[in-house]
C-alpha positions in Angstrom: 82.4 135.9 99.5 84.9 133.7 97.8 84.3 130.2 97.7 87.7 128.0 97.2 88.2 125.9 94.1 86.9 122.6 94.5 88.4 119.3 92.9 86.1 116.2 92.3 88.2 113.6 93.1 86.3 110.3 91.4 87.5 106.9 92.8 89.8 108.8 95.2 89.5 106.6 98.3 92.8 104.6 97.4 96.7 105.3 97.3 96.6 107.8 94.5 93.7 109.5 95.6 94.8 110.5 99.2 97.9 111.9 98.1 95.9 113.9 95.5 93.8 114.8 98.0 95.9 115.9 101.1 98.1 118.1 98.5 95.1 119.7 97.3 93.3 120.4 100.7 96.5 121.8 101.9 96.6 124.4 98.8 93.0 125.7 100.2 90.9 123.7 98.0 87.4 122.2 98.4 88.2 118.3 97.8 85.1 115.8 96.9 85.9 112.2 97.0 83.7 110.4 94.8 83.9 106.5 95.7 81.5 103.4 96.6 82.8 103.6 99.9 84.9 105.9 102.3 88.4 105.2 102.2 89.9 102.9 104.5 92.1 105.8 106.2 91.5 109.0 107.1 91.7 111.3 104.2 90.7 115.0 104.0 87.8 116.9 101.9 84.4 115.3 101.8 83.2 112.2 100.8 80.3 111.6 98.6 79.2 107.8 97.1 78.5 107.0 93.6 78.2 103.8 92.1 80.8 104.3 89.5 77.4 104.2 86.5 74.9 106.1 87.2 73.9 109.7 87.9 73.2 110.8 91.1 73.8 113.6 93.8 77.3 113.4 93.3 76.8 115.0 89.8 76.2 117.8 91.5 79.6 118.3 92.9 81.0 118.4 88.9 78.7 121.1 88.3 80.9 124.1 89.0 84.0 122.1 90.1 87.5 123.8 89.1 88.8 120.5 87.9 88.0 116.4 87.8 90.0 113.5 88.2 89.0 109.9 87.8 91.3 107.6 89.9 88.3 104.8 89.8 89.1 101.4 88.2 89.8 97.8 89.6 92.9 96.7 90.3 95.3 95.1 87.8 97.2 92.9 90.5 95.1 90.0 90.0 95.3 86.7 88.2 93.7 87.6 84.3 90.5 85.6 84.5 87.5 86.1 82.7 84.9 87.8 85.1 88.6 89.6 86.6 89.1 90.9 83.1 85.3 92.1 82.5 85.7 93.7 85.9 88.9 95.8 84.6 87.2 96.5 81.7 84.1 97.7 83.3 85.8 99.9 86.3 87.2 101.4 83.7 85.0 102.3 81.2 81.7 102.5 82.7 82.8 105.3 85.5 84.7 107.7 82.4 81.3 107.1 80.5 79.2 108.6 84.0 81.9 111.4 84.4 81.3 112.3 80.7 77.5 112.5 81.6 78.2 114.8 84.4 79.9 117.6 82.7 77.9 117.2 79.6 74.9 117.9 81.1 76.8 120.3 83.8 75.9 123.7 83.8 78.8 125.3 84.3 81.5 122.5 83.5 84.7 122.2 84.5 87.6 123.5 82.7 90.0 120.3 82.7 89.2 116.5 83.5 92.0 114.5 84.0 91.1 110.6 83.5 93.5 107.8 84.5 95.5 105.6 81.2 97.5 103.7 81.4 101.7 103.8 79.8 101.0 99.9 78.6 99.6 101.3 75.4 103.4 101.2 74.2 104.9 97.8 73.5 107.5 96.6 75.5 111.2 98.4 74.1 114.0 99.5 75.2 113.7 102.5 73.5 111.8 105.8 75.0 108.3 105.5 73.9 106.7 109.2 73.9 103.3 109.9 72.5 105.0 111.5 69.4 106.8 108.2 68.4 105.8 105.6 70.7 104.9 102.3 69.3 101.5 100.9 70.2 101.4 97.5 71.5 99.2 94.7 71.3 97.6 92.5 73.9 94.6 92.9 76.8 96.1 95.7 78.5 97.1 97.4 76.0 93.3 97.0 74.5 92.0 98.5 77.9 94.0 101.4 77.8 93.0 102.5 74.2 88.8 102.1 75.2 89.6 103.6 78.3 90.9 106.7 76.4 88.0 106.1 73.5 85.6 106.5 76.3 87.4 109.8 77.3 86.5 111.2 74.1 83.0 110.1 73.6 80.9 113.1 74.5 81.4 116.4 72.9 82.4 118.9 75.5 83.5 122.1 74.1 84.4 123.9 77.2 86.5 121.3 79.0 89.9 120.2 78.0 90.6 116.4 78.7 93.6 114.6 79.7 94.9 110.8 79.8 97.1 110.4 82.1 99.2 107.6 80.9 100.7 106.7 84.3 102.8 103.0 84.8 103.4 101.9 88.4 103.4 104.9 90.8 105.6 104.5 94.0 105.6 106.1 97.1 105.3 105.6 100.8 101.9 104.2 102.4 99.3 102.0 102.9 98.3 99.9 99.8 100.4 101.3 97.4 102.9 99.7 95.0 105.0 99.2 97.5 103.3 96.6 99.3 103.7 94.2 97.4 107.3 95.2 95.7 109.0 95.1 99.3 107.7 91.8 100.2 109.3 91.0 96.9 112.9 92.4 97.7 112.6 91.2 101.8 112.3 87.6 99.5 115.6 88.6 97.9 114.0 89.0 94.1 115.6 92.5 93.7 118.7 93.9 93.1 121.1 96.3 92.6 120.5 99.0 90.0 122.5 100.4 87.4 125.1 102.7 89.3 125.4 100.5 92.3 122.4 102.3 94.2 119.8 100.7 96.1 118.0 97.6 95.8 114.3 99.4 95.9 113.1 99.8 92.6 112.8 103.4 92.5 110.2 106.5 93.3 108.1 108.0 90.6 106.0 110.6 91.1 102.8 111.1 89.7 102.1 115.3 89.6 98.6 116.7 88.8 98.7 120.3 89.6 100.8 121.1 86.2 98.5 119.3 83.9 95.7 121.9 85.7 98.3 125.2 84.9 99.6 124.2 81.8 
């Protein structure tokens, strides 16, 4: 009997995540959401709570799995202060450190873990900033994103590749994503036109995880 892949999906219950995870389940695979709480909207796979720290049963859903991604940190859109920026820092760095545990200790670990960064490691230019020549920045965020991917790195795990995905603002149609907040923005008439003439939305950029898991 074959079983189907299965995709551990941590901190999956949000905008990302249920994209992630209805593309997935629609290929065939077994999707594990791995979240403090279910998500808000229906979403498809199962659902199994962690804590975002500690080990626990859903460990055991790593163990085995085809491929993970970690989706889980707090929200940026929020006023910097102090307990908001411990609270980034901690989302962040405290659930990559748990994942780490998990396949470390995983019997049969997965193959490739794909862990959320951010593109605000590169300073602000108006050149492109690629990971070849991009300039690192300086600042709060850009200090979150280089721990973030520090933590990525921390355990030695010989049989599973990792990968940052250094993702800015992803767009899209749906509930709580970016767009929430930019169209409230344009209906207040703070857009405008872009380059070309075209529309007054900012734009749609996809976020696409199945070639980092074939390349």
């Amino acid at each position: 009997m074959t079983f189907p892949q299965r995709l551990v999906l941590a901190g999956g219950s949000g905008f990302l995540g249920r994209a992630v995870a209805r593309h997935f389940s629609a290929l065939g695979w077994d999707v594990v959401t791995v979240s403090r709480s279910p998500a808000a909207l229906p979403m498809p796979g199962r659902w199994v709570r962690w804590d975002g720290l500690r080990q626990g049963e859903w460990s055991r859903e790593v163990d085995g799995a085809a491929a993970v991604l970690n989706l889980a940190g707090r929200t940026v859109n929020c006023r910097y202060t102090a307990q908001n920026m411990l609270d980034i820092y901690t989302s962040r760095l405290d659930t990559t450190r748990a994942l780490g545990t998990a396949i470390q200790t995983a019997q049969t670990p997965p193959p490739v873990w794909l862990n959320s960064s951010t593109g605000t490691l590169y300073r602000d230019a108006q050149t492109p900033q690629t990971e070849a020549a991009g300039e690192i920045g300086h600042g709060f965020s850009v200090d979150v994103g280089r721990r973030w991917e520090a933590a990525l790195m921390e355990e030695d795990l010989p049989h599973t590749r990792r990968v940052a995905l250094r993702t800015a603002m992803v767009y899209g149609l749906g509930a709580d994503g970016v767009m929430a907040t930019t169209d409230s923005l344009m209906r207040l008439g703070l857009g405008g036109p872009m380059a070309g003439g075209g529309s007054t939305c900012p734009g749609f950029t996809s976020a696409i995880f199945a070639a980092s898991l074939n390349s």
